[in-house]
C-alpha positions in Angstrom: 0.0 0.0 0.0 1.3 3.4 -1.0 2.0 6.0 1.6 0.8 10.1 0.3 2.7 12.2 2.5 2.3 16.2 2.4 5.3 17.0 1.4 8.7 15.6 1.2 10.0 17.3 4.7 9.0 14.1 6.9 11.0 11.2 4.3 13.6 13.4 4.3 14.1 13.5 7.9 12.9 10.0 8.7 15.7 8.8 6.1 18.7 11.2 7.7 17.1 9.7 10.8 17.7 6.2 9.5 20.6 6.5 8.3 22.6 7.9 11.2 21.0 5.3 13.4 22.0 2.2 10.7 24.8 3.7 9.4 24.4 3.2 6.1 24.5 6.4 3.4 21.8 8.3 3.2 21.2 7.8 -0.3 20.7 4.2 0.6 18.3 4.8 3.2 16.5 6.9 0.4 15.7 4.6 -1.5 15.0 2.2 1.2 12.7 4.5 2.8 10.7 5.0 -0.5 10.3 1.5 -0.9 9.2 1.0 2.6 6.4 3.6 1.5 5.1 1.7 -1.5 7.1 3.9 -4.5 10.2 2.0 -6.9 12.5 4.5 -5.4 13.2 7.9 -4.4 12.9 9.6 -7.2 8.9 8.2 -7.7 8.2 9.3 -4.4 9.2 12.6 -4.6 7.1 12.9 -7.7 3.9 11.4 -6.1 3.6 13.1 -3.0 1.3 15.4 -5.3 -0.7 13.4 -7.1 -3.2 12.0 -4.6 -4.8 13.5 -0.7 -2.4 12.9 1.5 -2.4 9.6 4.0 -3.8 10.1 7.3 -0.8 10.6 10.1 -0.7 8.1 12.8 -2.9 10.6 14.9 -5.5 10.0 13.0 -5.3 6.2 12.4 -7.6 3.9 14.3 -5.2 1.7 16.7 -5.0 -1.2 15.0 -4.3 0.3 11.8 -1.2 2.3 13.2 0.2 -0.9 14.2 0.0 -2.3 10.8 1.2 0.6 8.7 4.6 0.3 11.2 4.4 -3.0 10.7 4.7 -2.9 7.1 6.7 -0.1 7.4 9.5 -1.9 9.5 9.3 -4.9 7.2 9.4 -3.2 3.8 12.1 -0.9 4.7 14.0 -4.3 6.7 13.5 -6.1 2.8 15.0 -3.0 1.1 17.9 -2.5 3.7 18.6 -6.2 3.7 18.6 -6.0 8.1 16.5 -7.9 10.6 12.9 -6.2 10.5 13.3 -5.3 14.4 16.5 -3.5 13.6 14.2 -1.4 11.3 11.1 -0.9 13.4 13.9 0.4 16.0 15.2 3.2 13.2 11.8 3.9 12.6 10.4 4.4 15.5 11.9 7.8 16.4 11.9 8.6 13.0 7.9 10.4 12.4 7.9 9.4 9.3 3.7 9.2 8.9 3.1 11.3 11.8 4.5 13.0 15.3 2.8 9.9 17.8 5.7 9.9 20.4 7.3 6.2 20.6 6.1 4.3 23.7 6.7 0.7 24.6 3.4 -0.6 24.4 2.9 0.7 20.9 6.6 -1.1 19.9 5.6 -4.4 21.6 2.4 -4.1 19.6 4.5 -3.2 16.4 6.8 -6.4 16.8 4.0 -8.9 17.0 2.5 -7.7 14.0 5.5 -8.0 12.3 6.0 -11.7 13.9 2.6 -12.4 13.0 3.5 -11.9 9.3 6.5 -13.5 9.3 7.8 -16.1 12.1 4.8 -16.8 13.7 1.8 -16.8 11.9 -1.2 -17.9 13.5 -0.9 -21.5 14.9 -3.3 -24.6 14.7 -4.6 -25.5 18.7 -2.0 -27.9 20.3 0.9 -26.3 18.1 3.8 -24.5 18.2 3.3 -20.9 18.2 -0.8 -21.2 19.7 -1.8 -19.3 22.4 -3.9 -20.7 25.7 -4.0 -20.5 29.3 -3.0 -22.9 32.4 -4.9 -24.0 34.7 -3.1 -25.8 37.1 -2.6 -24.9 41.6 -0.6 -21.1 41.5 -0.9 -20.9 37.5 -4.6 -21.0 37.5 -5.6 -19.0 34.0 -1.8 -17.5 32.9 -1.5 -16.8 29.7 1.4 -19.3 27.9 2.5 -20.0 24.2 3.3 -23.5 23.5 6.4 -24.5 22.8 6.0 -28.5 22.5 2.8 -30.7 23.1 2.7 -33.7 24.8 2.2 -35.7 28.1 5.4 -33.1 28.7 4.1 -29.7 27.9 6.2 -26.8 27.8 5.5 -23.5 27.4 7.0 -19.9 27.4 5.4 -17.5 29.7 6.3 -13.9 31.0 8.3 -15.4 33.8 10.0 -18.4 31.9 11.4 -19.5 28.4 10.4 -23.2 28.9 8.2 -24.1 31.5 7.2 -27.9 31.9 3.6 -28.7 32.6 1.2 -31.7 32.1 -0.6 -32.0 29.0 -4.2 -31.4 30.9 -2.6 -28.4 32.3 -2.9 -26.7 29.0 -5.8 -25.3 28.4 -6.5 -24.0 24.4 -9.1 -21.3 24.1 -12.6 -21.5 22.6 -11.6 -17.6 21.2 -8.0 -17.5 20.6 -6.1 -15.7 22.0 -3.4 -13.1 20.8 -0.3 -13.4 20.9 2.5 -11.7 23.3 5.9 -10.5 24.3 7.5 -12.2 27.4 8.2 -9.8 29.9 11.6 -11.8 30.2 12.7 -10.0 26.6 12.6 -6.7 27.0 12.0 -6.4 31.4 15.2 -5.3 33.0 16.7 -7.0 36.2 19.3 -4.7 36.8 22.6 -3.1 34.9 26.1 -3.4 34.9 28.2 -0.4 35.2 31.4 -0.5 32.7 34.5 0.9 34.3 34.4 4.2 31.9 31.2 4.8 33.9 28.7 3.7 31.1 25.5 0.8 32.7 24.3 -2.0 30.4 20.7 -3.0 31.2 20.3 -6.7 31.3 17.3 -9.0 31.6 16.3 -11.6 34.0 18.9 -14.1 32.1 21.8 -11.6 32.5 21.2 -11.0 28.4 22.4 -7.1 27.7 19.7 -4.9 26.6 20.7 -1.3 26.3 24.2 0.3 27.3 23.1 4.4 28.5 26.8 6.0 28.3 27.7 8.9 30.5 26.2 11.0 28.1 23.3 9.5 28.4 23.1 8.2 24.8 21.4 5.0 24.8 22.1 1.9 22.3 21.0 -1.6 21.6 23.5 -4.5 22.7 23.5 -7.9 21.1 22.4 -10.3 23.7 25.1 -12.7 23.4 27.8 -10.4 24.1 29.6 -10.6 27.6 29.6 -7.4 29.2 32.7 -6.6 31.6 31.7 -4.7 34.3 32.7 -3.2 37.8 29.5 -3.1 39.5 26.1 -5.2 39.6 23.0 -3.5 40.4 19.4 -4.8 40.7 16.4 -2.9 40.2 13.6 -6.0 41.6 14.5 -8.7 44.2 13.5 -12.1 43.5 10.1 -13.0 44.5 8.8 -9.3 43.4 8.8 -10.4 39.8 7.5 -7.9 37.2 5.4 -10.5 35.7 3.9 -10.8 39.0 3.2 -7.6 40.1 2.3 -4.6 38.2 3.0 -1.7 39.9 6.9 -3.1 39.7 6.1 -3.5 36.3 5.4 -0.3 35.8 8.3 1.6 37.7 11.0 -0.5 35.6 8.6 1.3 32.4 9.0 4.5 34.1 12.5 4.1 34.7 13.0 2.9 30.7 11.3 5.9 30.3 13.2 8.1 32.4 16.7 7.1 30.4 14.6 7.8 27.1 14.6 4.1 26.4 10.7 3.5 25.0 11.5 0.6 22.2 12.9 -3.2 22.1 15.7 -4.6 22.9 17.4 -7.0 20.1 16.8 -9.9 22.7 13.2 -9.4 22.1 13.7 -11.0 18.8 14.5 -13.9 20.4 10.6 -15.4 20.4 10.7 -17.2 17.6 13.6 -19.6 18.0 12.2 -20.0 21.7 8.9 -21.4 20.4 10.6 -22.8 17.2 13.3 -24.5 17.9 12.1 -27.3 20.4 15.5 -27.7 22.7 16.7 -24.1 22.9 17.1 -22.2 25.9 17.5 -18.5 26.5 21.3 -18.6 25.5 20.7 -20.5 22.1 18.1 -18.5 21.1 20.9 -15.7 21.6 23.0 -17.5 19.7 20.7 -18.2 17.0 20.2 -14.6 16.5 23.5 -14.2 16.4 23.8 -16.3 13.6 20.3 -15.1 12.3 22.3 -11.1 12.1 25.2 -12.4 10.1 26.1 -10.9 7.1 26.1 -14.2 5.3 22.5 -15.1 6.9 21.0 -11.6 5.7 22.1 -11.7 2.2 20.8 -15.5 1.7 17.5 -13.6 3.1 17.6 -10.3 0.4 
């Protein structure tokens, strides 16, 4: 679907955008941005912008249709860029291309299942990987899980673990499905490490980096498989006051995300997939596997 954007003022600055943030040229990111947009390159869109009303901005979308116009946007400009699609949705997401919403993390988690949803996990048969249900079981009663492997062993990924093992009855699948979500394990944070220059990397609940906030409180993504050396451990939630568990924790962790202008995903959140996917892996192979996914070798076989 073609994008009809007022003038060319926002693609100009949502590509300068993207292409500090990727680092590739700008007239790469162009092009790529162009294409993300529905036009053959930049030159087309340029010459459109005129010759239809203009699209609504994100403002004026209904909900659901702002998730899937970033949605598509993140994919198509990940397919002309020849990155992961959450690399892109990243870039994007500051970048006001279709309108001035201000980023927030529920909008980004949104984002990212859309764009699972129409690519690595479509919508899966009851009993298989990938479908949605519920347990119902003593202290689980009626959490939310996606299955991972059916069986007399059942496991399952839920906010709190990458493989949990229940009994087969203990999975319960949904007259009215249910949609899909983001572990709070992926993108949560347990705490940071502080580098000796003085710089903190964020890390999850399976001491996977997140985000490193440098004294000058720039903030970037870390690939989850690094090991981070550090000086100093610090924990922002004490076992047994699990995020997952408790919302108003939940919600100061989002506030202080929010406070250190981090309001998107960490790469680790990526890492759904190969959890449900691959039927042995734990949190460290999935890591691994996006390693591997991110390679330059993996992306071109992928363009």
């Amino acid at each position: 679907m073609r994008i009809f954007l007022p003038n060319v003022t926002r693609p100009k600055k949502a590509a300068k955008h993207v292409a500090r943030l990727l680092g590739v040229p700008l007239a790469q990111s162009q092009r790529a941005v162009a294409r993300a947009c529905g036009y053959r390159d930049w030159h087309e869109l340029e010459g459109g912008l005129a010759s239809s009303p203009h699209s609504p901005l994100d403002t004026e979308l209904a909900y659901d249709d702002f998730v899937q116009r970033h949605a598509r946007l993140a994919l198509g400009l990940a397919g002309a860029l020849g990155i992961p699609d959450g690399d892109a949705q990243h870039a994007l997401s500051g970048a006001r291309l279709t309108g001035d919403r201000p980023p927030n993390l529920a909008d980004q988690i949104a984002i990212r299942l859309a764009c699972f949803r129409a690519t690595s996990m479509p919508l899966s048969a009851p009993r298989m990987p990938g479908a949605v249900g519920r347990l119902k079981s003593s202290g689980l009663d009626g959490q939310v899980v996606i299955l991972r492997e059916s069986g007399k062993a059942t496991r399952v990924v839920s906010h709190g673990s990458s493989s949990m093992l229940v009994a087969d009855f203990e999975y319960i699948t949904p007259r009215t499905p249910l949609p899909l979500f983001l572990p709070m394990r992926l993108h949560m944070p347990y705490g940071f490490w502080t580098e000796a220059e003085g710089s903190i990397v964020v890390f999850s609940r399976d001491y996977k980096p997140m985000w490193r906030i440098r004294p000058d409180s720039s903030v970037e993504r870390v690939e989850p498989w690094l090991w981070i050396r550090h000086v100093r451990e610090t924990y922002l939630w004490q076992v047994g006051d699990e995020p997952w568990e408790n919302p108003d924790v939940a919600a100061r962790l989002e506030g202080w995300l929010a406070e250190r202008s981090i309001l998107g995903l960490p790469i680790l959140a990526d890492a759904l997939p190969a959890l449900v996917h691959e039927r042995h892996a734990s949190m460290s192979d999935a890591a691994r596997l996006l390693q591997d996914a991110r390679s330059p070798a993996a992306l071109l076989a992928t363009t």
